[in-house]
LOBA-836211 format. One line per 10 residues: number of its first residue (from 0); their letters; for each residue y, x, z of C-alpha. Coordinates in Angstrom, 2 decimals. Layout:
BEGIN
NUM) a) Y X Z ~ ... .
//
This chain:
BEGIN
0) xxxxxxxxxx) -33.79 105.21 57.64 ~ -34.21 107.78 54.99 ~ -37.82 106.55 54.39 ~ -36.60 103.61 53.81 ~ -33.97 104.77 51.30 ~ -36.37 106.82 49.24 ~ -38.36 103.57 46.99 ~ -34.87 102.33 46.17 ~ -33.16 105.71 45.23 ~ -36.78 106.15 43.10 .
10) xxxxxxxxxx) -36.03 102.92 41.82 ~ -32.54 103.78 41.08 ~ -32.78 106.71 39.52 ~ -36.07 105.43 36.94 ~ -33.88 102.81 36.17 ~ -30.88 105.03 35.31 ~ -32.99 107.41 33.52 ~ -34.80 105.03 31.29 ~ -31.24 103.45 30.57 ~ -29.93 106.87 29.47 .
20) xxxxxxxxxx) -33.01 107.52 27.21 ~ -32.43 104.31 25.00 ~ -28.74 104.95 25.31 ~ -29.75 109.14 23.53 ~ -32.24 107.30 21.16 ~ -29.59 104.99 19.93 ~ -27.44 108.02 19.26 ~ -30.51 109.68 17.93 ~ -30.65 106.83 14.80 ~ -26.97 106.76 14.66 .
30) xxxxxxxxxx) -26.73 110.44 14.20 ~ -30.17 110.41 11.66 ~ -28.00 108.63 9.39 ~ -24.43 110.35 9.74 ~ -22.88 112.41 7.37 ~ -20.16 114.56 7.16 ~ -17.38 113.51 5.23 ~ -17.35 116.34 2.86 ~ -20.47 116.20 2.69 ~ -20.70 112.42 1.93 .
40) xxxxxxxxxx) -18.02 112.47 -0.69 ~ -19.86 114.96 -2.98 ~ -23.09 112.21 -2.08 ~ -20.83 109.43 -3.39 ~ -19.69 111.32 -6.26 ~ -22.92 111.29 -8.18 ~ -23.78 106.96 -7.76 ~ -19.92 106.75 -8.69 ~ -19.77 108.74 -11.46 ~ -22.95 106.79 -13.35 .
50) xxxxxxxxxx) -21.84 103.37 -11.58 ~ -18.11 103.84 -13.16 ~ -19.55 105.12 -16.73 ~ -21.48 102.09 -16.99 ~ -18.91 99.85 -16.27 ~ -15.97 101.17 -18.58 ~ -18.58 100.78 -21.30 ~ -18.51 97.03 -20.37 ~ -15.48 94.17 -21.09 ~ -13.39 93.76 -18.43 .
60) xxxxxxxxxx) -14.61 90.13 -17.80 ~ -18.56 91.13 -17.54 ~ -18.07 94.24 -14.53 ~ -17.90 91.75 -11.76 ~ -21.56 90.30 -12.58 ~ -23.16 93.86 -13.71 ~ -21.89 94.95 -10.07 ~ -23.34 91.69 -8.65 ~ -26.60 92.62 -10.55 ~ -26.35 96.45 -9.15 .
70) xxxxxxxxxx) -25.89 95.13 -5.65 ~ -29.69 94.42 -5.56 ~ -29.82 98.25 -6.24 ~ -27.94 99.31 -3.20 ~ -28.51 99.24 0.52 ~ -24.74 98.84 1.29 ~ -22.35 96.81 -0.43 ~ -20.61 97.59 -3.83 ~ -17.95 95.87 -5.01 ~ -14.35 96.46 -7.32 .
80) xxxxxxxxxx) -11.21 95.97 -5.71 ~ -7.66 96.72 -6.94 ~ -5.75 99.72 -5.76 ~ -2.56 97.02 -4.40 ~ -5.08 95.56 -2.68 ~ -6.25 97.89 0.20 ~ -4.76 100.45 2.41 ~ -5.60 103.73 1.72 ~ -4.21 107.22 3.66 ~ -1.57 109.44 1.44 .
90) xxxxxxxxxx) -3.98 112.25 0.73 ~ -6.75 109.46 -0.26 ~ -4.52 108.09 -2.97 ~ -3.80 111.41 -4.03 ~ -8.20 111.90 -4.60 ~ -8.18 108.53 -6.60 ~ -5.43 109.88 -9.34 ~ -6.82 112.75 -9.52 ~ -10.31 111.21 -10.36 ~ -12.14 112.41 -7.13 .
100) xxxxxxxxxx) -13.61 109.98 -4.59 ~ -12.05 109.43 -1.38 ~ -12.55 107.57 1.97 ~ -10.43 105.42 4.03 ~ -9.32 105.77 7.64 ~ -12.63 104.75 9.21 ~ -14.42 106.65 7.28 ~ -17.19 104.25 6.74 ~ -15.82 103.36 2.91 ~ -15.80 105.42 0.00 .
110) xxxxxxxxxx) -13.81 104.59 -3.01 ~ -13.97 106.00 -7.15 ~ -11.62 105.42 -9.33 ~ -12.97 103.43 -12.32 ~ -9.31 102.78 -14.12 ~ -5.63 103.22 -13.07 ~ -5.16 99.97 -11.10 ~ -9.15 99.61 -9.59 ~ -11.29 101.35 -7.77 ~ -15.33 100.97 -6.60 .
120) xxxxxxxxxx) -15.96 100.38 -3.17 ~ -19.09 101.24 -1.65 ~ -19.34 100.11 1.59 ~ -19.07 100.09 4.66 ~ -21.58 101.93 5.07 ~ -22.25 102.55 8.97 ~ -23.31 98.67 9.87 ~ -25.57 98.27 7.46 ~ -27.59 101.03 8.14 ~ -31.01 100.52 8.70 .
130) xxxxxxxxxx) -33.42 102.19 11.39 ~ -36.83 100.51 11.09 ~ -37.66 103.47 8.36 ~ -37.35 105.98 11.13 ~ -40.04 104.47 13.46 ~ -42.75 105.34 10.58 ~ -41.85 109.32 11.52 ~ -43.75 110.51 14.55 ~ -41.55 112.69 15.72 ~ -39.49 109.99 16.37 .
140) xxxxxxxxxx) -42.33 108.91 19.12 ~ -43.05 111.80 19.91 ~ -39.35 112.23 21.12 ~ -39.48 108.05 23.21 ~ -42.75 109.27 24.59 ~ -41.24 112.73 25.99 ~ -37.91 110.77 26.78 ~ -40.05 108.31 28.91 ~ -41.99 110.58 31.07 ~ -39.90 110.99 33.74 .
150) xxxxxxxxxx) -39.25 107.08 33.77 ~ -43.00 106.95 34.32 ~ -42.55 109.17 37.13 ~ -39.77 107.58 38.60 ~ -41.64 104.19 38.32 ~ -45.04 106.12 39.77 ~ -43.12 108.02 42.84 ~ -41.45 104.82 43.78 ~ -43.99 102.10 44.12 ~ -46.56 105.37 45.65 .
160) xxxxxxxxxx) -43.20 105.70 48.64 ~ -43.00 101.95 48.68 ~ -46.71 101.67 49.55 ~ -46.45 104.49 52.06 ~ -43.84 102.72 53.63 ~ -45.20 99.74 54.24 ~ -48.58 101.65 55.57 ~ -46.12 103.14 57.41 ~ -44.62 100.16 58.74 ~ -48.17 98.42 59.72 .
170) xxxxxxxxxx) -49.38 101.22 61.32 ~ -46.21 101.05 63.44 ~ -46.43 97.97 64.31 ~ -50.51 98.10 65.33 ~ -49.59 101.18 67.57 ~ -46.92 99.44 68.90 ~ -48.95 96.78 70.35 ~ -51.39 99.04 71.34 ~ -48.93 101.47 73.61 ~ -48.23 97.40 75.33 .
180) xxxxxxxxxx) -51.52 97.28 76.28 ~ -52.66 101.43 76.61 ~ -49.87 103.91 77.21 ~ -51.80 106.83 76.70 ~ -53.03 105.43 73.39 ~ -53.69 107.89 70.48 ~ -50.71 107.88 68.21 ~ -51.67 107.36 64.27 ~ -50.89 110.47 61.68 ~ -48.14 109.22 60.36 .
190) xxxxxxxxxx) -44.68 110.82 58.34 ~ -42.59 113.46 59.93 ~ -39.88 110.89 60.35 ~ -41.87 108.31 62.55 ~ -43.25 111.06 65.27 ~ -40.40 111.10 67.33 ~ -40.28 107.39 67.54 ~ -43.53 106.84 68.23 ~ -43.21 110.02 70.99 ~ -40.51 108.08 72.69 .
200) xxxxxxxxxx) -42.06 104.75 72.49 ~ -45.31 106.26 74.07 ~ -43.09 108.38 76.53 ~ -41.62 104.72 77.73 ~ -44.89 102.99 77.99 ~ -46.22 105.78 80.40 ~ -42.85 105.31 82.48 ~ -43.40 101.55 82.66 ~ -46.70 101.98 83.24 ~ -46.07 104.27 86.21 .
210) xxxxxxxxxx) -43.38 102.61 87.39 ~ -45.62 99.82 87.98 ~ -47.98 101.75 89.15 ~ -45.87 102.77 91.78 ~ -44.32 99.62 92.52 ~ -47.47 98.34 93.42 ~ -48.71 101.39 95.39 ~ -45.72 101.20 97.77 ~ -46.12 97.19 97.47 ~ -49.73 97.82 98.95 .
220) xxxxxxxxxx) -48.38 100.17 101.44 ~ -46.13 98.79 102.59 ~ -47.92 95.73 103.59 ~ -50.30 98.27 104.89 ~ -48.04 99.44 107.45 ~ -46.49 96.09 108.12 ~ -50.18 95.27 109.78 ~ -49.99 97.25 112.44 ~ -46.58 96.51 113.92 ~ -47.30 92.63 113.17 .
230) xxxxxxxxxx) -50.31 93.06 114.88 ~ -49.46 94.35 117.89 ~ -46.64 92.07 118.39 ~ -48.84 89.47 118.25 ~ -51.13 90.33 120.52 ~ -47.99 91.48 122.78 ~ -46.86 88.04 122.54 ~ -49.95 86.01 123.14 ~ -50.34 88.19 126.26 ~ -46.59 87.55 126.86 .
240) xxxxxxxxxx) -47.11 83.73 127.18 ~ -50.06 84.12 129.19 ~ -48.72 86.88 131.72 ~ -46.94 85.91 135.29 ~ -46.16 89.40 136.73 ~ -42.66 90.65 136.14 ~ -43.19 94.25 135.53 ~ -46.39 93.08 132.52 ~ -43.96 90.78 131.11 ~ -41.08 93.96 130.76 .
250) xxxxxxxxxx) -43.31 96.29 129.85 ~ -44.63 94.04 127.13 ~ -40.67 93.06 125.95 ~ -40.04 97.03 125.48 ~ -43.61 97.05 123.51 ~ -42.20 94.28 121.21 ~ -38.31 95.77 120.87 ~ -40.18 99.17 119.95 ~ -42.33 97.73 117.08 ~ -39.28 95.85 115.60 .
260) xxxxxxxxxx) -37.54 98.73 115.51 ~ -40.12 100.16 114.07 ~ -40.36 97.23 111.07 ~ -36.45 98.02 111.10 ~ -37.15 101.54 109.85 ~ -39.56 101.03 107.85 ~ -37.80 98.36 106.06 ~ -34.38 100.81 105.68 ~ -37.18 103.39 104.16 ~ -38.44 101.45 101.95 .
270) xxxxxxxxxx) -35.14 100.08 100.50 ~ -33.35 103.51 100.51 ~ -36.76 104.86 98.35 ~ -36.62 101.87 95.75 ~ -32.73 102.05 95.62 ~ -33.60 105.87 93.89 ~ -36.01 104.52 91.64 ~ -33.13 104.72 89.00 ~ -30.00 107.14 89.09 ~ -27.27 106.46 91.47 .
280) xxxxxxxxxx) -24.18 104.74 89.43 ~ -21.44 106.04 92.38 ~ -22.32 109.37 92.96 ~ -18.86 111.32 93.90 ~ -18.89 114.67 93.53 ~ -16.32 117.01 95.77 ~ -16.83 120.63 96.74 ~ -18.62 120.84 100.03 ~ -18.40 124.32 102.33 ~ -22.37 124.83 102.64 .
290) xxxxxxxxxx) -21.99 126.17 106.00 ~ -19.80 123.82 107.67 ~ -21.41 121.02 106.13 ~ -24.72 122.14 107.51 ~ -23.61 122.24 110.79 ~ -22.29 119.02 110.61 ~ -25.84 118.35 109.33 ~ -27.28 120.32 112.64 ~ -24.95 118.12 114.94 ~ -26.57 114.70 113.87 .
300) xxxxxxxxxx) -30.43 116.05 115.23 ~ -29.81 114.98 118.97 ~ -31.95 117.75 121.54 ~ -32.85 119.82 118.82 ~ -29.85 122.17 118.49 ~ -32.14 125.07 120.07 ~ -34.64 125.10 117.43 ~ -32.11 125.28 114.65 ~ -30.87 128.85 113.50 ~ -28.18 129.04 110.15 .
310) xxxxxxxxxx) -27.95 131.93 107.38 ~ -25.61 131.69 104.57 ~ -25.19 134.54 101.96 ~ -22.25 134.91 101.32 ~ -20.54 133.06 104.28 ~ -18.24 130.89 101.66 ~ -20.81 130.12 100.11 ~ -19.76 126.58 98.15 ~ -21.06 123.97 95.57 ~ -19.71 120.77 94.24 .
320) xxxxxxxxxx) -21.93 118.04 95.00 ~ -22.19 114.06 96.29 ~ -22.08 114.39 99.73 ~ -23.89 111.37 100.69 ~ -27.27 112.40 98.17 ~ -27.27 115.83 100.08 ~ -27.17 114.41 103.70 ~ -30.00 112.40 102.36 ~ -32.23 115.47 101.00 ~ -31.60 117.87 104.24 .
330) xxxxxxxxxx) -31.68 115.30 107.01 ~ -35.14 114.24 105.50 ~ -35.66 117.90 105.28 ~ -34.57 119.25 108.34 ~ -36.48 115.86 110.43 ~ -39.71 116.92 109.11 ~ -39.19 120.66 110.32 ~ -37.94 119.39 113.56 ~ -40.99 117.30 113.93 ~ -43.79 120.08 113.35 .
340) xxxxxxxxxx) -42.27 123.51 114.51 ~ -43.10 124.68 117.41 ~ -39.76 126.71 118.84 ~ -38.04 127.37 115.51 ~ -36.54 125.56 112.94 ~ -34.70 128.71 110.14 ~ -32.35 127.33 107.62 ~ -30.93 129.86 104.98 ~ -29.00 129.38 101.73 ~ -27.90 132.40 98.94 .
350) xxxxxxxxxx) -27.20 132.65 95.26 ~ -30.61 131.98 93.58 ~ -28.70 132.72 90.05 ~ -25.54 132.23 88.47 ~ -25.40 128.65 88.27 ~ -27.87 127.99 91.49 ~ -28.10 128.17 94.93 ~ -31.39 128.00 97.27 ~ -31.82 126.50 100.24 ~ -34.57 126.96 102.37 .
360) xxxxxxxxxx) -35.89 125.59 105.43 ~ -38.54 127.73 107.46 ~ -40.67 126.44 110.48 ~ -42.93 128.31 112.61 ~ -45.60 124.53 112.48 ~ -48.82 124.31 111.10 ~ -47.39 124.76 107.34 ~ -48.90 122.68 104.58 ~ -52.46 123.39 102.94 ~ -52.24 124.57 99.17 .
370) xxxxxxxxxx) -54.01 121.29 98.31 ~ -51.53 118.74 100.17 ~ -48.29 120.38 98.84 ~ -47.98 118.26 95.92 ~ -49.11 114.97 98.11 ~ -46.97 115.72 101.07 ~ -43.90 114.53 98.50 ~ -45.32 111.19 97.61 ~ -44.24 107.99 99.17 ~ -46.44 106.51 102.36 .
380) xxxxxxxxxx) -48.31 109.83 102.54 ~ -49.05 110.94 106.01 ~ -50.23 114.42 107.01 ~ -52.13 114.75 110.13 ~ -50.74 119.06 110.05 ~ -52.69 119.69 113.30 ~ -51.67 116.88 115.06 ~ -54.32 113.76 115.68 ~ -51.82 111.68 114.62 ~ -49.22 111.78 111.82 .
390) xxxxxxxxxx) -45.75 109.90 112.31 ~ -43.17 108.41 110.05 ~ -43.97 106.20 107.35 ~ -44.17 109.07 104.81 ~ -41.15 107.73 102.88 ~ -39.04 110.59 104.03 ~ -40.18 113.47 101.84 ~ -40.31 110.94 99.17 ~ -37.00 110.22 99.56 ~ -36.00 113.99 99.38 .
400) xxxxxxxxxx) -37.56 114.83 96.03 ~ -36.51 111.74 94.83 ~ -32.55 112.18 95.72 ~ -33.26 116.13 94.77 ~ -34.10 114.67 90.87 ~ -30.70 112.42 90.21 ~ -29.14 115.79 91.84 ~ -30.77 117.69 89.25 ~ -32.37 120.03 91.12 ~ -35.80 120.92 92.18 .
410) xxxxxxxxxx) -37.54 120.88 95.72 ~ -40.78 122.37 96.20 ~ -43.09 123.78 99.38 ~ -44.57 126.75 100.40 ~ -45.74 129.07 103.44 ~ -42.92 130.07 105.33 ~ -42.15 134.10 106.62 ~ -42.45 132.16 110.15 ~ -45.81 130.91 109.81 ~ -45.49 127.24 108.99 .
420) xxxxxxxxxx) -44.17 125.48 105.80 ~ -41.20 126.39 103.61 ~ -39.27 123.53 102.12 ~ -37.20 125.49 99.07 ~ -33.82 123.72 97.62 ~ -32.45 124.56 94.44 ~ -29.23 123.15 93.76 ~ -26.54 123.63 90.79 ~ -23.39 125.17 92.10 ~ -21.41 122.24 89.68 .
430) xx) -22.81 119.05 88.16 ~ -24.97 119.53 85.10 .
//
């Protein structure tokens, strides 16, 4: 916006300052021909004296045309006019009977007495003033061309911003369609003011473009993991039509419940994970005892009460939190340390500052290669950890540091003091 401003404020202010330079020029001539008024009346006194002495050598009847025929003589007008006649200021009178010139109110006329009842006027004198002799001095130029640098300036700094802008402006719009088509486009040099806007334009192009990335990566898995279900039930049913014997026919039936149970999860899975794609609008925060809450937490794992052990420092420990996003991050978490520890499961939560807590959960499993501890958190990724097999669908991690980010806090792995992986929590004790 201020770029913007800048050509017309340049613009402006040329404008203004060439107006005030004629505007000091005009007063310039006006002042080169100003007098003062004492110093005017001794001027006048000299023309008057020789202009009255030759007409009170003349008839009364022959002044009007010999001041007609000095007229030609004089710049400004000359004329006689009777004292009655005009309106003069006391102490001006008092000048003309005492044989002195004098000036009236405006101080543009000047009056000598030629006899009791008239008077010479010359005058006015300010209107009819001419300037064209004062272009023939150079200092007179020499004072327009000084006066009108800075105009040229103005004029100069104006059109050279107007042209940057407009640069500005196409080069805008050429990166713009160019972040459309490449994200991670190089940005043009451009002013200081346009870098943050082209930061955060490029900043949203790489989120679209990832989103979409994503979107189709879990679109392709998905449908990869649909196969194998579909599959199966398939061939379960093809045998199913075929098959006579009772005890085939049940065992295929629980075959087929099991694999659409299985679509059922991985159908909840997938909707919970792109329900997170953008920040919950509902989230209700309430203060939540950690401990109590965890054991609530504990209760839900059916048969695997004996693996689970609980530390809490202090034992009040507390935060204030939405209770559903945090059943969502532990159950995930403490499912996957069910699932690969061998006889213990260790959960433990302190202080890790002022304004955090840390959670951790500790298994004595296989733990998690350095190499796979950034992948293990992406959706429809599937460690085998010393198993043949994995299990899940790999959306439940996902979901975790997913539901950890609108909680605004941060979820990362390590090797646990038991031997297998450590799943670390951090969580703000109040919403940020």
């Amino acid at each position: 916006m201020r770029s913007k401003l800048r050509p017309w404020m340049a613009i402006v202010a040329g404008t203004s300052w060439a107006a005030l330079t004629l505007y000091l020029l005009w007063l310039c001539t006006n002042a080169s021909v100003f007098v003062g008024e004492d110093s005017f009346l001794r001027l006048m006194a000299g023309p008057g004296y020789l202009v009255a002495e030759q007409l009170k050598a003349l008839p009364a009847e022959q002044r009007e045309a010999h001041i007609e025929s000095l007229q030609a003589r004089f710049q400004y007008p000359v004329s006689l006019e009777k004292i009655d006649d005009i309106e003069l200021p006391p102490e001006a009178i008092v000048m003309l009977e005492h044989h002195q010139p004098a000036m009236n109110s405006d101080e543009d006329i000047t009056y000598f007495p030629l006899d009791d009842d008239t008077v010479i006027q010359f005058g006015p004198m300010w209107g009819t003033a001419e300037t064209k002799d004062l272009l023939r001095f150079p200092v007179y130029w020499i004072t327009a061309c000084v006066a009108g640098l800075p105009v040229l300036f103005f004029l100069w700094f104006g059109l050279r911003a107007r042209r940057k802008y407009t640069n500005d402006l196409n080069a805008l719009d050429d990166c713009i369609r160019a972040l459309a088509r490449t994200p991670n486009v190089m940005l043009p040099a451009m002013s200081l003011e346009w870098a943050p806007l082209l930061l955060t334009l490029q900043r949203h192009a790489q989120e679209i473009t990832s989103m979409g990335e994503r979107l189709r990566e879990v679109s392709q898995a998905v449908s990869h993991e649909l196969r194998t279900p579909l599959a199966r039930m398939r061939f379960a049913l093809a045998l199913l039509s075929k098959s006579e014997d009772p005890i085939t026919r049940t065992r295929l039936q629980e075959r087929l419940q099991t694999d659409i149970e299985e679509l059922e999860s991985l159908v909840r899975a997938s909707l919970a994970f792109a329900r997170l794609a953008d920040a919950p609008a509902d989230l209700h925060h309430e203060p939540i005892n950690i401990r109590a809450w965890l054991q609530q937490e504990f209760a839900l794992l059916d048969g695997h009460h004996r693996l689970l052990t609980l530390e809490t420092d202090p034992p009040g420990l507390e935060l204030v939190g939405d209770r559903s996003l945090l059943h969502l991050i532990v159950r995930n978490l403490l499912s996957n340390a069910v699932t690969y520890a061998r006889e213990q499961v260790n959960v433990s939560v302190s202080y890790h500052d002022q304004q955090h807590l840390v959670l951790h959960v500790d298994d004595d499993g296989p733990g998690v290669l350095p190499e796979n501890r950034e992948k293990i958190f992406e959706p429809f990724v599937r460690l085998a950890l010393g198993r043949d097999e994995p299990s899940g669908f790999g959306l439940g991690l996902a979901l975790a540091k997913r539901a950890t980010h609108w909680h605004r806090g941060q979820l990362s792995i390590s090797r646990s003091p038991l031997g297998g992986a450590r799943m670390s929590l951090i969580l703000p004790l109040r919403p940020l």
